[in-house]
C-alpha positions in Angstrom: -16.9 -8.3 -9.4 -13.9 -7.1 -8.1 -14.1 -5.6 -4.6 -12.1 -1.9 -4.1 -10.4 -0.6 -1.3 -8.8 2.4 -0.5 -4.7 2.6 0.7 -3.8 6.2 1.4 -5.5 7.6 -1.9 -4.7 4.7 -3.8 -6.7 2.4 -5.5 -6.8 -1.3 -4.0 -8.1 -4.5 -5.6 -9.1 -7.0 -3.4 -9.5 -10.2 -4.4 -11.1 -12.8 -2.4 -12.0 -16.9 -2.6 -14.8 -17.4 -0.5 -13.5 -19.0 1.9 -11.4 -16.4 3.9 -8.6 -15.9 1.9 -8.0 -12.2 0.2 -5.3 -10.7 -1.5 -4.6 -6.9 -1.8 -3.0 -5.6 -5.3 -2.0 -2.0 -6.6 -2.2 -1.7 -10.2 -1.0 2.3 -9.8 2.3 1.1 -8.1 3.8 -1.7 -10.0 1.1 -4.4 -9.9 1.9 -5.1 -6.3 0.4 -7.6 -3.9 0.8 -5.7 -1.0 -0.9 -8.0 0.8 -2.3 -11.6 1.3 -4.0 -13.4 4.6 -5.6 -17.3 4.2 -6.8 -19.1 6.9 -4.8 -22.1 8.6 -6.3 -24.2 10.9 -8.7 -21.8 12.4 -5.7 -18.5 12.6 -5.4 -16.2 10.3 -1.7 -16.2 8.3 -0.9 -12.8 6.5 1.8 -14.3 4.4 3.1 -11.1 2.8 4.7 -8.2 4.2 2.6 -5.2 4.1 3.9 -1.6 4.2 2.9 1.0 6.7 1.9 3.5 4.4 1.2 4.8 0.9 4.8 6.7 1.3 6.6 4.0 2.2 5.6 1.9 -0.6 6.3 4.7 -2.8 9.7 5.3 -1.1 11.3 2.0 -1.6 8.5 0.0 -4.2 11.0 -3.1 -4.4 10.7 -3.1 -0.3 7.1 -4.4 0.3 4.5 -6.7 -0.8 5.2 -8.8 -3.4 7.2 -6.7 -6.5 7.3 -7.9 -9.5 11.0 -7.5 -11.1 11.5 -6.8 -15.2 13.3 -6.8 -17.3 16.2 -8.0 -14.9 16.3 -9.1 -11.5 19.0 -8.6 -9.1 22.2 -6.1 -9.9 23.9 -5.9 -12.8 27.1 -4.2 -14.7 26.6 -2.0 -17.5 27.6 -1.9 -20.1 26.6 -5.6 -21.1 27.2 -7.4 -24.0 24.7 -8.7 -26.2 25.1 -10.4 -29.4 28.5 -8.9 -29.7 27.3 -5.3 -29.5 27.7 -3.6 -26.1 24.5 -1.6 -24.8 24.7 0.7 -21.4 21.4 0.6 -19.3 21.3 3.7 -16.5 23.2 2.7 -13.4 20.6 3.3 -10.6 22.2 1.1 -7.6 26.1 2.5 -7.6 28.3 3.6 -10.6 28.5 0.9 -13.1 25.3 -1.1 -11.5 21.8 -1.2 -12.3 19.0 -3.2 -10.2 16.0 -4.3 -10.4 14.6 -3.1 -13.5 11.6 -0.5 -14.3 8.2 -2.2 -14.0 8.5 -2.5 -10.0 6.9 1.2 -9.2 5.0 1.9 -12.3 1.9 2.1 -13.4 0.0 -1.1 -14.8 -3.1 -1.0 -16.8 -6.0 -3.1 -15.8 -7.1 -5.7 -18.5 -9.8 -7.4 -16.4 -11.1 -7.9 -12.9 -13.5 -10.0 -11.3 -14.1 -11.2 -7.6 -11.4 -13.7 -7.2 -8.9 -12.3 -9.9 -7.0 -9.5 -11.4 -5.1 -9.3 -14.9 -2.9 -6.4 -15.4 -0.4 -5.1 -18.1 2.8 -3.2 -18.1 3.8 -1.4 -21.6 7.4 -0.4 -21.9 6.6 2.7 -24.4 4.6 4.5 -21.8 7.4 4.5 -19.3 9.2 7.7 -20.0 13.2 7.0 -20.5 12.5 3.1 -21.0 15.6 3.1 -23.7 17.8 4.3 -21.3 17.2 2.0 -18.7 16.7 -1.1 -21.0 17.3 -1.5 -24.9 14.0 -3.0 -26.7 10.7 -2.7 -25.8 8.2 -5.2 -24.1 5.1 -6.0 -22.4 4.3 -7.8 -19.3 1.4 -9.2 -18.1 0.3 -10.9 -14.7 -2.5 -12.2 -13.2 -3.4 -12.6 -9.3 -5.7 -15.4 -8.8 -6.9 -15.8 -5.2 -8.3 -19.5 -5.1 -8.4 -22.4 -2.8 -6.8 -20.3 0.4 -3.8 -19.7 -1.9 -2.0 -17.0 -4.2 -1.0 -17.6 -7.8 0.7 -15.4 -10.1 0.8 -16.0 -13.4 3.0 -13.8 -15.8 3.9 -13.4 -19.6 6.3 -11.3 -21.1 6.2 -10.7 -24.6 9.2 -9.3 -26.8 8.5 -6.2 -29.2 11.2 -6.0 -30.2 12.4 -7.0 -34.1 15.3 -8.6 -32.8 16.3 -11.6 -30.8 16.8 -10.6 -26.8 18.2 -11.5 -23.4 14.8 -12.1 -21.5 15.0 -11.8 -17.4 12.5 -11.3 -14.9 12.1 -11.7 -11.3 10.2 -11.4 -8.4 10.8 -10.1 -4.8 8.1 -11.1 -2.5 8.8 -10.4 1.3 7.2 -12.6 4.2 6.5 -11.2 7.7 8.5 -14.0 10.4 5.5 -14.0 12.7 2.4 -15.0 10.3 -0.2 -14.0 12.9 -0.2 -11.0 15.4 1.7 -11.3 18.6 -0.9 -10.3 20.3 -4.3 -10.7 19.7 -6.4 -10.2 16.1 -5.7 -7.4 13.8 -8.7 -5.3 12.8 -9.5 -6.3 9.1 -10.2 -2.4 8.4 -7.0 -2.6 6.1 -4.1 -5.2 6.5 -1.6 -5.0 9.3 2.0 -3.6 8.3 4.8 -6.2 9.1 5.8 -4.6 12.3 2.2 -5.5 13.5 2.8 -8.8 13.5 6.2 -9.3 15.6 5.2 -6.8 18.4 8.1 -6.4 20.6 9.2 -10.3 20.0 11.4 -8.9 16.9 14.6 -10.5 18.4 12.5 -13.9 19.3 11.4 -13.9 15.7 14.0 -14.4 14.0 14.8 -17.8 16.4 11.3 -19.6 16.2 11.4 -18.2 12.2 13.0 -21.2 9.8 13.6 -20.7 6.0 14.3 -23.5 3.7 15.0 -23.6 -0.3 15.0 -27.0 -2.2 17.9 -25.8 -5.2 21.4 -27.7 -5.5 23.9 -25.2 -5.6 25.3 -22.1 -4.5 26.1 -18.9 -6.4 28.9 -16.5 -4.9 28.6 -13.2 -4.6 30.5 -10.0 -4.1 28.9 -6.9 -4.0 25.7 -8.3 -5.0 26.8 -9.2 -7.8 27.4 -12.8 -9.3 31.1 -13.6 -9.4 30.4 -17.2 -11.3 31.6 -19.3 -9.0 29.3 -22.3 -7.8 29.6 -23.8 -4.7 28.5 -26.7 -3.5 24.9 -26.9 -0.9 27.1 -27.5 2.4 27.6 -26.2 5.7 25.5 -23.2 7.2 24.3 -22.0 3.3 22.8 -25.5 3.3 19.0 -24.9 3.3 17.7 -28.4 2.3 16.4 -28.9 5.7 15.3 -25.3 7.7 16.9 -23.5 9.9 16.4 -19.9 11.2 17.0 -17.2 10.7 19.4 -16.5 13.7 21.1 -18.6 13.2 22.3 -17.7 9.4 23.4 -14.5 11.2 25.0 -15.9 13.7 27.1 -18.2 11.3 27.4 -16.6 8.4 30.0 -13.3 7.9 28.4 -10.0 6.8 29.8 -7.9 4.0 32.6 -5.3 5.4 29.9 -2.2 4.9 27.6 -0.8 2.2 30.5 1.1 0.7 32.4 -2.3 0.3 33.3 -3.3 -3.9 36.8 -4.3 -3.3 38.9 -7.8 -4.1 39.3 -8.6 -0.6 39.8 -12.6 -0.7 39.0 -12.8 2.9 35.8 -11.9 2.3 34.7 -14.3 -0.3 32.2 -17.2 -0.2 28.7 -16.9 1.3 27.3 -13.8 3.3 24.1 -12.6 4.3 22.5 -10.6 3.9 22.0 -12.4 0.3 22.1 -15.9 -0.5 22.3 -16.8 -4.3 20.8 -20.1 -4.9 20.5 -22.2 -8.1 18.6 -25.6 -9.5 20.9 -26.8 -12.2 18.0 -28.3 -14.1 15.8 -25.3 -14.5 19.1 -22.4 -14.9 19.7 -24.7 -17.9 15.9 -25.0 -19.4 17.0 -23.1 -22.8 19.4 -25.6 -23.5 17.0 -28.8 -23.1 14.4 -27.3 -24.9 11.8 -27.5 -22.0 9.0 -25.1 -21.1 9.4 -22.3 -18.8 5.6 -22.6 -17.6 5.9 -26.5 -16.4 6.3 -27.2 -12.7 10.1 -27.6 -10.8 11.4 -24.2 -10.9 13.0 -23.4 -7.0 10.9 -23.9 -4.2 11.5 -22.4 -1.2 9.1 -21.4 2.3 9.3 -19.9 5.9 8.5 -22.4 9.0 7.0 -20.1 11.8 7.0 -22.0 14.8 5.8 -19.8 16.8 2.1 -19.8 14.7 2.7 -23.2 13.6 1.8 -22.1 10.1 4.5 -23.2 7.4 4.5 -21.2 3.8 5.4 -22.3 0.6 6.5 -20.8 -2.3 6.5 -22.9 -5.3 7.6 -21.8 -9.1 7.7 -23.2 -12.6 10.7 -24.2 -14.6 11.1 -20.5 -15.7 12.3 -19.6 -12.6 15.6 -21.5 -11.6 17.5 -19.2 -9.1 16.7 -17.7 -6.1 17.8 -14.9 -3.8 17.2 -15.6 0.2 17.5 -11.8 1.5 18.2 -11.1 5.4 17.5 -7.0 5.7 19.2 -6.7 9.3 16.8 -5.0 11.6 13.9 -5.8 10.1 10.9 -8.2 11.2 10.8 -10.0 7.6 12.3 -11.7 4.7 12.4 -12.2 1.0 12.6 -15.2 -1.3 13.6 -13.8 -4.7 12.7 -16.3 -7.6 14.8 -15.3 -10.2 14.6 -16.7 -14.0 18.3 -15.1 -13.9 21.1 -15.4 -11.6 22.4 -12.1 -10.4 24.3 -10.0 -12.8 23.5 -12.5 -15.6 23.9 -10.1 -18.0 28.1 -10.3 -17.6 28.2 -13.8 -16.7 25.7 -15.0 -20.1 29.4 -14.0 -21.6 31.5 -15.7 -19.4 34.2 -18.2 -21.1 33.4 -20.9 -18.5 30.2 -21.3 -20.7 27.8 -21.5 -17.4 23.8 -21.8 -17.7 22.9 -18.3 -16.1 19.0 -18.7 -16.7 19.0 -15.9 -19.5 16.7 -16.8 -22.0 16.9 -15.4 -25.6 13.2 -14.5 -26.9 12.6 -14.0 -30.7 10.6 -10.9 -31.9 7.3 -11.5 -30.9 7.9 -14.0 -29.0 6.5 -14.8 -25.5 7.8 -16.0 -22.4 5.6 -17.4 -19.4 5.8 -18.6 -15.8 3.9 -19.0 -12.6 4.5 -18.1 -8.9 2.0 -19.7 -6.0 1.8 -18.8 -2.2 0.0 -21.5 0.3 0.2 -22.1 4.0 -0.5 -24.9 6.1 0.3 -25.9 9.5 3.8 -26.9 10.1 4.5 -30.8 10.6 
């Protein structure tokens, strides 16, 4: 049976394997894993990045934890175009640009529950003003499974719609850069929010804190959004082998500023705090007729050197992009597997013809994938 705890007034399920490793999820506020520890050669690693409070979470749900992202990931302009009729989804980022779809701070039901796992659905008709912020209606589902020290998530999203549609969905898990507390154990009352874990060695962090992802190209973007062009894995964006964080920020430009949407062409190419990456094989699954739910989608992990405690994110087929996301100032990152690159919805139109990841599902038809967190110690 399930174990319950309580987060500010809000339900928890924690799920556990036996064997130390325990996950915490919150149906009430978009199915969240706000939490996960596993132990790695006698230390314990919390792997995700937990919030402070119940009010934070609430405040900024795509900002903790592990967020589940539907129906689209990432930014995108709207109007789009869709089977040659044009359908406008409520901007929510900036005029013109909605993010991150609607699933992320709502309410899930709970299917099923038992000691080591949790199954959870999200219906699109009971979130009020779902047409305006996507067209047809769907249902996701997702699964935690706590097993074997690791975390798997395991997700299918059917379409109820009577029509054929663009399918997206994304997740936006964040990772503390210290896996284990600067100083000393953390009381296992409740887990520790990130800034618990990197103390006052914030600035040191990010220098013993590596990131890698194994994709094969680069998408550019401006604004957040995807402008199309793919370049290729050279140079500083280059994350075949790890490197840290520092010194992406020390190499690679910043945007101008947040109120930045311009044509500047001095600006173009790669900038953190976002990193758009691709694997041409999976981004172009539809068209080989292969199975969203099979293993090679991006993989991608953090190397904490100071721990000695490597994680790895591994993902199926479905998801073939992924975001690498540098908040400045703050002591953690995100991975972003994507089954879409960013602002798919424009590019799926694009006369170049390029393999976005969008994936057209039939009426009644159902798409599914799989997301895993592990650790180990680093090489």
């Amino acid at each position: 049976m399930t174990a319950n705890a309580d987060f500010d007034g809000e339900r928890a399920y924690v799920l556990r394997d036996g064997d130390g490793a325990e996950a915490w999820v919150l149906p009430g506020i978009g199915d969240n894993c706000i939490a996960f520890h596993t132990s790695v050669a006698g230390q314990t690693a919390y792997l995700l990045s937990t919030p402070a409070s119940l009010a934070v979470l609430r405040e900024r749900p795509t900002f903790w934890g592990f967020p589940i992202l539907s129906p689209y990931p990432g930014r995108h302009q709207t109007p789009f175009t869709w089977r040659g009729r044009q359908y406008p989804i409520a901007d929510n980022d900036r005029p013109g640009v909605a993010i991150h779809g609607i699933v992320a701070g709502a309410p899930w039901e709970v299917v099923d529950a038992s000691a080591s796992s949790l199954t959870c659905r999200f219906d699109s008709e009971r979130f009020a003003g779902r047409q305006e912020r996507w067209p047809w209606p769907f249902t996701l589902t997702a699964t935690h499974t706590v097993e074997r020290g690791a975390l798997r998530l395991e997700l299918a999203l059917e379409n109820r719609a009577g029509e054929e549609i663009p399918h997206l969905l994304g997740l936006h898990p964040y990772f503390p850069m210290r896996f284990t507390p600067a100083s000393g154990q953390v009381a296992a009352v409740r887990p520790p929010a990130a800034a618990a874990l990197a103390g006052g060695t914030a600035a040191q962090a990010r220098e013993t804190c590596q990131v890698w992802v194994a994709a094969d190209e680069l998408w550019e973007m401006k604004a957040g959004l995807g402008t199309g062009e793919i370049l290729r894995l050279e140079g500083a964006w280059d994350l075949r082998r790890p490197k840290p964080v520092a010194e992406l920020e020390r190499t690679l430009p910043a945007p101008p500023g947040p109120g930045w949407f311009g044509d500047d062409a001095a600006v173009r190419g790669p900038r953190l705090p976002v990193l758009l990456y691709g694997k041409r094989g999976a981004l172009r699954l539809r068209q080989s007729g292969g199975d969203p739910n099979d293993k090679n989608g991006v993989i991608s992990g953090v190397r904490d050197l100071a721990s000695g405690i490597e994680m790895t994110l591994d993902t199926s087929a479905g998801f073939g992009s992924l975001a690498l996301f540098c908040p400045s100032g703050q002591p953690f990152i995100s991975l972003e597997p994507r089954s879409a690159v960013s602002d798919a919805l424009t590019l799926m139109n694009d006369p170049r013809r390029l393999s976005t990841g969008v994936w057209p599902l039939g009426p009644g038809e159902t798409w599914r994938a799989w997301a895993a967190i592990s650790a180990a110690p680093t090489e």
